[in-house]
N, C-alpha and C positions, 0 to 999 in steps of 0.2 A: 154498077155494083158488081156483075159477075166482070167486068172486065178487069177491076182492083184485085177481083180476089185471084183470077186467073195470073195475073197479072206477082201477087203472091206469091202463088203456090210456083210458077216459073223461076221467082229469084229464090226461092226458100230452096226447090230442088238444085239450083245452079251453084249456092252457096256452097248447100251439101257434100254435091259434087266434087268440091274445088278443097272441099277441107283437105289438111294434112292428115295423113295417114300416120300414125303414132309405133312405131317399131320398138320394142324393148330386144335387148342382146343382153345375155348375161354372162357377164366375162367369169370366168372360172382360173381364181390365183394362183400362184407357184403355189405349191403343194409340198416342196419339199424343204425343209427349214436347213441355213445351210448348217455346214460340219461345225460340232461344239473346237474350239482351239486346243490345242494342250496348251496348258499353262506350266509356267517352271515351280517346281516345289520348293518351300519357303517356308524356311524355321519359323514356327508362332513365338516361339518362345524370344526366338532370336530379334526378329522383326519388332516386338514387345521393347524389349531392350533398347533397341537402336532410335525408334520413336515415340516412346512414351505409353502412357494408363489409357490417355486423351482420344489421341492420335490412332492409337490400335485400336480404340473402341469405333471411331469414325471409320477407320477402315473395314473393320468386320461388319458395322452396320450399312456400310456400302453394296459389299462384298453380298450381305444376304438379299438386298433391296433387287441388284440388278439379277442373284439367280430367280429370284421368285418373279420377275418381269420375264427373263427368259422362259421358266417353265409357263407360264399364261400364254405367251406367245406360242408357244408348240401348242398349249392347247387349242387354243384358237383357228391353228392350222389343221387341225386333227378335227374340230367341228367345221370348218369353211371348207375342208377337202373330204367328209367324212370318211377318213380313213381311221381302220382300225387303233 
């Protein structure tokens, strides 16, 4: 009996021993969102014209879709980096 249990406690300590050690790193991201583009400036009115009621309306509901993705995105830099 004590020789099982010795016998135990030897592999249960040897096990132990032998575990992997678990290391966490916590990578810290670009921080800095790059440069907004200049964009070339562009008759609404004209642009209206040239491609329709339809068309313009798909464009500007584009247009708003990807700046509000871009502003989240800064945000989310601004929280993952806590900067000001």
């Amino acid at each position: 009996m004590k020789r099982k249990l010795l016998l135990a406690l030897t592999l249960t300590l040897t096990l132990t021993a032998c575990s992997p050690q678990i290391v966490r790193e916590y990578v810290k991201p670009e921080c800095s969102p790059p440069p907004k583009p200049t964009l070339p400036e562009i008759d609404a009115q004209a642009l209206h014209d040239a491609v329709g009621e339809d068309t313009y309306g798909k464009l500007l509901r584009s247009n708003w879709k990807r700046d509000a993705y871009a502003e989240e995105m800064r945000v989310m830099l601004m929280v993952l980096c806590k900067s000001p």
